[in-house]
N, C-alpha and C positions, 0 to 999 in steps of 0.2 A: 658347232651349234647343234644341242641336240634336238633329235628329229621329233616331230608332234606326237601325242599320243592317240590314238585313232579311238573311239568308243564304239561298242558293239551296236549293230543297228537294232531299232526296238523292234520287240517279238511283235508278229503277225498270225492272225486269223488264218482259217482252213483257205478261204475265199482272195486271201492276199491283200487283204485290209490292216492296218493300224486300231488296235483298238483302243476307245474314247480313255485317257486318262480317268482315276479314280475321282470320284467327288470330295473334294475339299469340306470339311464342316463349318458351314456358314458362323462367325462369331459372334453375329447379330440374335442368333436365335438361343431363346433361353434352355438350359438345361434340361434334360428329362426330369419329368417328378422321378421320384424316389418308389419303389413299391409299397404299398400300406402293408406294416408289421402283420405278422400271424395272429388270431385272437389267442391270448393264453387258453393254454388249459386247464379245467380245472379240478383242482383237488379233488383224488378220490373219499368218498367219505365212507366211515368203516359203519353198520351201525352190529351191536351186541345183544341179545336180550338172553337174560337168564329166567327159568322157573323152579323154585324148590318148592315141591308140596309140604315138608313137614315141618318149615316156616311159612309157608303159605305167604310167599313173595316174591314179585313180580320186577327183576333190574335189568335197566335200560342203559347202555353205553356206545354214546356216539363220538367218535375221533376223527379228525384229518390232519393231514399236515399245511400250517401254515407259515408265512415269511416265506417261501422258495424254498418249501420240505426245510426248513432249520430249523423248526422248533414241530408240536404237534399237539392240538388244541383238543380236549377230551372231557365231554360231558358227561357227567352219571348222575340217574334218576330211577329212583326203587317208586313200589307201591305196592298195597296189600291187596291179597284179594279175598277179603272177608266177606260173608255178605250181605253186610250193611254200607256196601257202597266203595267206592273206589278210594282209599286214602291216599291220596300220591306226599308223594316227602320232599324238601326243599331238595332243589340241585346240586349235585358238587361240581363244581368249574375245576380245571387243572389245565396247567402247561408245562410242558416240559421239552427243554431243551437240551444241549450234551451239559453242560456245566451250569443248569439254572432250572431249576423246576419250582412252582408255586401251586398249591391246592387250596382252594377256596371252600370252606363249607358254612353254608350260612345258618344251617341248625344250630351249629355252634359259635357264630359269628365270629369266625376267627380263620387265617390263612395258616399256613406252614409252608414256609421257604426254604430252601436246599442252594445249595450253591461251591462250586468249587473251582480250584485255580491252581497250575503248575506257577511255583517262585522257582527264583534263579537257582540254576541246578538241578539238584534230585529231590528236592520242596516241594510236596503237595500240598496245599491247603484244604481244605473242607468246613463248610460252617452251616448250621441251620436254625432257625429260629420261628417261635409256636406266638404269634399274634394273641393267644387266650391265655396263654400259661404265662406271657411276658417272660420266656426264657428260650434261652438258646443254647447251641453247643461249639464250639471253635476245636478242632485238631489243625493237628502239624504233624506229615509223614514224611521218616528221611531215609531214604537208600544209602545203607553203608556202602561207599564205593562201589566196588564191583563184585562184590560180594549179595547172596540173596539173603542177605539180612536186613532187616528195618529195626527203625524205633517211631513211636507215636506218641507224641505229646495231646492230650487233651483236656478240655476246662469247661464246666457250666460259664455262661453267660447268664445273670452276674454268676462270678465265680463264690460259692460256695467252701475252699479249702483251693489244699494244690492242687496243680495239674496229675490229669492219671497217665502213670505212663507203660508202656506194653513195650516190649521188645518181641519181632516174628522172628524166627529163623525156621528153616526146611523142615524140621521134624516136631514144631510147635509154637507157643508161644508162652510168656509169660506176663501179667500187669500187676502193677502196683498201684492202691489207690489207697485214699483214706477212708478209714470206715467211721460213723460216729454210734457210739455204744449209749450217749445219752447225751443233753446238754455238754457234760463239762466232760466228759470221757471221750478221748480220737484215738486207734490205732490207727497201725497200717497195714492193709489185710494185702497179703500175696496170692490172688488166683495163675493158674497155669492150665496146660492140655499137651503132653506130649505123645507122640507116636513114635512106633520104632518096628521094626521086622523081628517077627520072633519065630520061630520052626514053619516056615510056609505060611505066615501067618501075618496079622498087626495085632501091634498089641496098642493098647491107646490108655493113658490112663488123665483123667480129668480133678485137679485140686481147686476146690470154689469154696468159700464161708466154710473151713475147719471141716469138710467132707470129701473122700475122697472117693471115685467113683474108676475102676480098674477093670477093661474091657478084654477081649481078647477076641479077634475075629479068624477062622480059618475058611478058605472058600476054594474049590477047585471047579469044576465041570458040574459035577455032580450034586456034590454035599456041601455045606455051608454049617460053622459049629460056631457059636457066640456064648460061652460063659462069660458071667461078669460077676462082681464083687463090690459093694458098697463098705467101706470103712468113716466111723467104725461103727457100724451099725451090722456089721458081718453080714448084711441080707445078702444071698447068693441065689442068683437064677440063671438060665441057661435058656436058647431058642437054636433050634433047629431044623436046617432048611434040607429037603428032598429035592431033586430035579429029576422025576420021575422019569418022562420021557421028553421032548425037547417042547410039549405042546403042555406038560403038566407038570406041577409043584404043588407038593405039600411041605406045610409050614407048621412048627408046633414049637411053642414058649413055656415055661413052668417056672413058677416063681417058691423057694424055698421058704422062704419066712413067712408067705398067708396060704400057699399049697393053690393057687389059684395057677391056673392053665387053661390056654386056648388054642386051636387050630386053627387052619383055615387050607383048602383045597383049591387052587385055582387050574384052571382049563383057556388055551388062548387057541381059542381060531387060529385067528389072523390079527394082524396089526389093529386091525378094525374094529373084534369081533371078541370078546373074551366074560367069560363068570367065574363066580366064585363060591364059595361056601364056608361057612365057617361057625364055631361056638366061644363063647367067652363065658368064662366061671366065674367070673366075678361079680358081672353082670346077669350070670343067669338067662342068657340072652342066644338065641340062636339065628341065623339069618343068610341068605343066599342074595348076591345081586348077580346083575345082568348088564355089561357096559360095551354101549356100542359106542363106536370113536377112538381115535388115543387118548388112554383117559390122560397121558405125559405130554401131546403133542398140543401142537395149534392148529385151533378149532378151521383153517384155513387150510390145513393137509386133509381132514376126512372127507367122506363124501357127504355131496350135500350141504357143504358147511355147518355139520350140527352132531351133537353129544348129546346122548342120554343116559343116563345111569338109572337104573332099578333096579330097588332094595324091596327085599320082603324079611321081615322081624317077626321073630315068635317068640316072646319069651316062657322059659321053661316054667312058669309059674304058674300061668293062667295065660295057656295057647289061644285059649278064643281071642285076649285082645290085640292078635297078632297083625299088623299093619303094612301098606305097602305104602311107600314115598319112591317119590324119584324127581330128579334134576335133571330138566333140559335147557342144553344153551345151543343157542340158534346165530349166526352171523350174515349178516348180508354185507355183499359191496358194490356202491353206486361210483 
């Protein structure tokens, strides 16, 4: 028979006591509440305000993101600032989502809807349609296999003739669509744009309606050389860029068929901080601004949150009616 198994005696207190067994949780008693959720937070709101003096116009753009940041709701509203009194102009409403955007403008009482969708596979859809115009557009984009080739099918809604169709590949593109020459006369007109490396160089040449337009770009550090060629209209011009020192660039274009040419000198600070100077002959126009901010970036990188640009215009004609404008945009966020 075997022998019992003996259990270890229960642990003991400093004082040589047993201590009291844990508390059982009564099952009579009801649950804990629950803690009361977090209050959400709430969307940051963007607001925008632009001024260009030589529209003498006053626009207003306020955004946030709503649905749980899915989509992002954005109001705009201009007005003049004449001074006969404050004209404000009807609002534009927008939404926009990653595959659904709708604009609302009630000056024109009509929306314009955007909208797009991956089909099974390498199938992109895309369609949009203008509430005023009663017309729309439908493509279809297809990935050749694994290849960075595509093709694009597209059609007015209602459709007007066939489908236009574009093939992309890496070094351009091509479309074919029909053109109508009059009532009773249809071709089919073939645009293109191709690029290609030519001596350190690209060269680009662009075929649209029977004109063909033949670029040539070379650029290193330094110098920057753009001849171009319009056929067959033979106009030939050429622009050319300086990189003086790493804070300055001068730029200069000349056009052979009207002999018209312009410069321009520019000086950058800083990312922040930069002007320019410059003449156009065609215009007769001469004129210097002054651009604080990136005039590239978002108005949410400089300081401040705000751009201004200042322009002073002389023209060579009659300097007295020589004018200053300038554009500030200002962003707050709450």
């Amino acid at each position: 028979m075997a022998a019992p198994t003996l259990l270890p005696p229960p642990p003991m207190d400093a004082d040589g006591t047993t201590p009291p067994a844990p508390a059982t949780p009564d099952p009579a008693l009801p649950p804990p509440e629950p803690e009361p959720p977090l209050p959400r937070r709430r969307p940051p709101v963007r607001v925008t305000s632009e001024f260009d003096s030589e529209k003498r116009l006053f626009s207003h753009r306020l955004s946030c993101r709503v649905l749980d940041g899915l989509a992002k709701l954005r109001l705009r509203v201009s007005h003049g600032a004449g001074g006969g009194g404050i004209a404000w102009g009807p609002p534009e409403v927008a939404l926009f989502a990653r595959n659904f955007s709708v604009v609302v403008d009630p000056a024109s009482r009509g929306a314009v809807l955007r909208g797009s969708a991956d089909l099974a596979g390498s199938l992109r859809l895309r369609a949009s349609h203008s509430t005023k115009e009663q017309q729309g557009e439908v493509s279809v984009t297809a990935n050749l296999r694994d290849s960075p080739c595509k093709i694009e099918l597209s059609s007015m809604v209602p459709p007007n003739g066939p489908p236009r169709a574009t093939f992309f590949f890496p070094n351009g593109e091509v479309s074919i669509k029909e053109k109508i020459l009059d009532e009773s006369d249809r071709i089919l007109s073939v645009n293109g744009l191709v690029k290609s490396r030519v001596l350190n160089g690209v060269c680009t040449a662009v075929y649209n309606d029977d004109a063909m337009n033949i670029k040539y770009r070379y650029k290193d550090d330094e110098i920057s050389f753009i001849p171009s060629i319009s056929l067959p209209s033979n106009s030939l011009s050429f622009a050319f860029k300086r990189q003086l020192t790493p804070s300055d660039k001068l730029s200069y274009w000349y056009n052979f068929d009207t002999n018209y040419w312009g410069a321009i000198y520019k000086h950058k600070e800083n990312k922040h901080l930069k002007w320019k100077a410059g003449y156009e002959s065609d215009n007769r126009l001469g004129w210097a601004s002054l651009w604080v901010g990136d005039a590239g970036g978002s108005t949410k990188e400089v300081p401040l949150k705000a751009k201004v640009h200042l322009t002073l215009k002389f023209p060579q004609d009659n300097i007295q009616n020589s004018a200053v404008v300038f554009h500030v945009k200002k962003r707050w966020d709450f």
